[in-house]
C-alpha positions in Angstrom: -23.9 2.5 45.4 -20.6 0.6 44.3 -22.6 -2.2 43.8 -24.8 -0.4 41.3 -21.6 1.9 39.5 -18.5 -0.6 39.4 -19.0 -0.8 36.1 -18.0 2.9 35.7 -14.6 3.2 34.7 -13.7 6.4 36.3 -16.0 5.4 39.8 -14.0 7.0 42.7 -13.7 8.0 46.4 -15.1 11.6 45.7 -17.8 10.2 43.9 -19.2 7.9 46.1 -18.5 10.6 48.9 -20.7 12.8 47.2 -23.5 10.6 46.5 -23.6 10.0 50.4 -23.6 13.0 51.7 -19.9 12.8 53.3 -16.4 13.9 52.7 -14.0 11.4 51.1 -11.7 11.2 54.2 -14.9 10.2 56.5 -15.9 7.9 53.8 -12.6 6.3 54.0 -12.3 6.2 57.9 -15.9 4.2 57.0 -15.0 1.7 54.9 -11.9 0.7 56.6 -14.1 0.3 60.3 -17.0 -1.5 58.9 -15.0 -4.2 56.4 -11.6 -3.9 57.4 -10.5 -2.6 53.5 -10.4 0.8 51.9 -12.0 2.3 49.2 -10.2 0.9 46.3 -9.7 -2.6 47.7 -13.7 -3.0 48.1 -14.5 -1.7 44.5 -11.3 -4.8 43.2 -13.4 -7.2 45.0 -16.8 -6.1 43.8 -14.8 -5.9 40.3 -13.2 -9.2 40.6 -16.3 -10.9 41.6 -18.1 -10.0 39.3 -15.4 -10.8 36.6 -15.4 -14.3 37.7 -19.6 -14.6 37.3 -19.4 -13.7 34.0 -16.5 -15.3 32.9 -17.4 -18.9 33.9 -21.3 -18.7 33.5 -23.0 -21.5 32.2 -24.8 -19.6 29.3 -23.5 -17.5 27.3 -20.2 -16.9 29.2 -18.2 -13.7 27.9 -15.1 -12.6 26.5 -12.0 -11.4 28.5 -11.9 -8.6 26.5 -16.2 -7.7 27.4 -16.1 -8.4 30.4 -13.5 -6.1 30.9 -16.0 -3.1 29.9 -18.4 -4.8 31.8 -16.5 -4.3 35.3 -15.5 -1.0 34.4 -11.7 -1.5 32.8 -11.2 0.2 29.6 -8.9 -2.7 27.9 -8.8 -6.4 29.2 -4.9 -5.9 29.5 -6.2 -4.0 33.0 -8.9 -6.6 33.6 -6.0 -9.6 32.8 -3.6 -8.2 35.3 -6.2 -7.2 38.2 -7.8 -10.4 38.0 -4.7 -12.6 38.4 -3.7 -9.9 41.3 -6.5 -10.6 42.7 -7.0 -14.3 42.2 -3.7 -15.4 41.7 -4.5 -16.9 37.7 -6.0 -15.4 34.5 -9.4 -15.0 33.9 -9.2 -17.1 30.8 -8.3 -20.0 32.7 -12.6 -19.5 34.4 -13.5 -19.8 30.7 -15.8 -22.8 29.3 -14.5 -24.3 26.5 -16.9 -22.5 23.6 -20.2 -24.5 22.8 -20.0 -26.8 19.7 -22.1 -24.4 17.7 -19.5 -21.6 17.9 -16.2 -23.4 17.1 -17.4 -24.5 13.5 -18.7 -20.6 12.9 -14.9 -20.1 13.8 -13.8 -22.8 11.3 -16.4 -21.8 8.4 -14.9 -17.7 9.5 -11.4 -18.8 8.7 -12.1 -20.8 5.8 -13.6 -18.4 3.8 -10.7 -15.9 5.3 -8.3 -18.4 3.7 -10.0 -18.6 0.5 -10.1 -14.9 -0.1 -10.4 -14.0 -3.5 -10.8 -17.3 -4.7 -14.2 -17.9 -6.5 -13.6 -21.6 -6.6 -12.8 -22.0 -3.0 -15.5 -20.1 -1.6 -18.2 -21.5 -3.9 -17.3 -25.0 -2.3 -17.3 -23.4 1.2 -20.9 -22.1 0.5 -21.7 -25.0 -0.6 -20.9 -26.9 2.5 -22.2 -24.4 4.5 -25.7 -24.6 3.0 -25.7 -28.1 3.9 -24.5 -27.8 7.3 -27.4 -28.3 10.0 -25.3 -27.8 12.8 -25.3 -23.4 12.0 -28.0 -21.3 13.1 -30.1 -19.3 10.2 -28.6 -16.2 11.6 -24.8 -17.2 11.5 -25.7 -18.7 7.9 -26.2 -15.8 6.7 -23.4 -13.9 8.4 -21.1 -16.4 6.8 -23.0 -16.1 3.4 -22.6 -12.1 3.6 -18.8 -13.0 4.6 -18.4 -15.0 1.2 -20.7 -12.8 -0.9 -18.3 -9.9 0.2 -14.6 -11.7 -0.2 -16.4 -13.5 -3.6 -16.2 -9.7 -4.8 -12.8 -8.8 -3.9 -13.7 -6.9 -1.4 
């Protein structure tokens, strides 16, 4: 069952206890028999192991901050500091280095956040973009939206 839940935040003791049919002391007196570890320390390693899978995947690795949610920590402040308990280094330091694709949506993003409010500037940055085969239909037209919206002073 922890297998299954870990990614519930607020998974505990009693509620695996109950969903087996036992009280949390015998469930305890368990876990500590059959893998030499309690409760807690077998839902970190399911936690932390799966942290590290989807941290350093080949496609589409995720986000500190996701995958946080994704093992059942609320902020990745609590994933950060479990995972380098647990592994002795941050997750961050798992992470590919972003695909190609992704860094220049990052460098069209904060061009056009830099040229906020400037017609000129943005018109040029649309203008690049539109020749730029390198970005996706779908990001295009994010990053159009983007400097269609700061074009208006929003």
């Amino acid at each position: 069952m922890i297998r299954s839940e870990y990614r519930d935040p607020d998974l505990g003791l009693a509620d695996v206890a109950a969903a087996v049919a036992i009280s949390p002391r015998q469930l305890q007196r368990v876990f500590r028999e059959e893998s030499g570890e309690d409760f807690r320390g077998y839902l970190l390693r399911v936690r932390m192991e799966k942290a590290a899978e989807l941290l350093s995947r080949d496609r589409n690795p995720l986000p500190v901050h996701v995958t946080a949610r994704r093992v059942g920590y609320g902020q990745a402040s609590g994933l950060r500091q479990a995972f380098l308990r647990f592994h002795g280094y941050n997750p961050s330091m798992i992470q590919r280095e972003p695909p190609d694709y992704l860094r220049d949506v990052d460098y069209y993003l904060q061009r056009i956040e830099d040229s906020r409010d400037r017609p000129v500037e943005l018109a040029a940055i649309s203008e690049a973009l539109s020749s730029d085969r390198l970005i996706s239909g779908d990001a295009r037209k994010f990053l159009a939206s983007r400097i269609a919206q700061y074009g208006r002073g929003a």
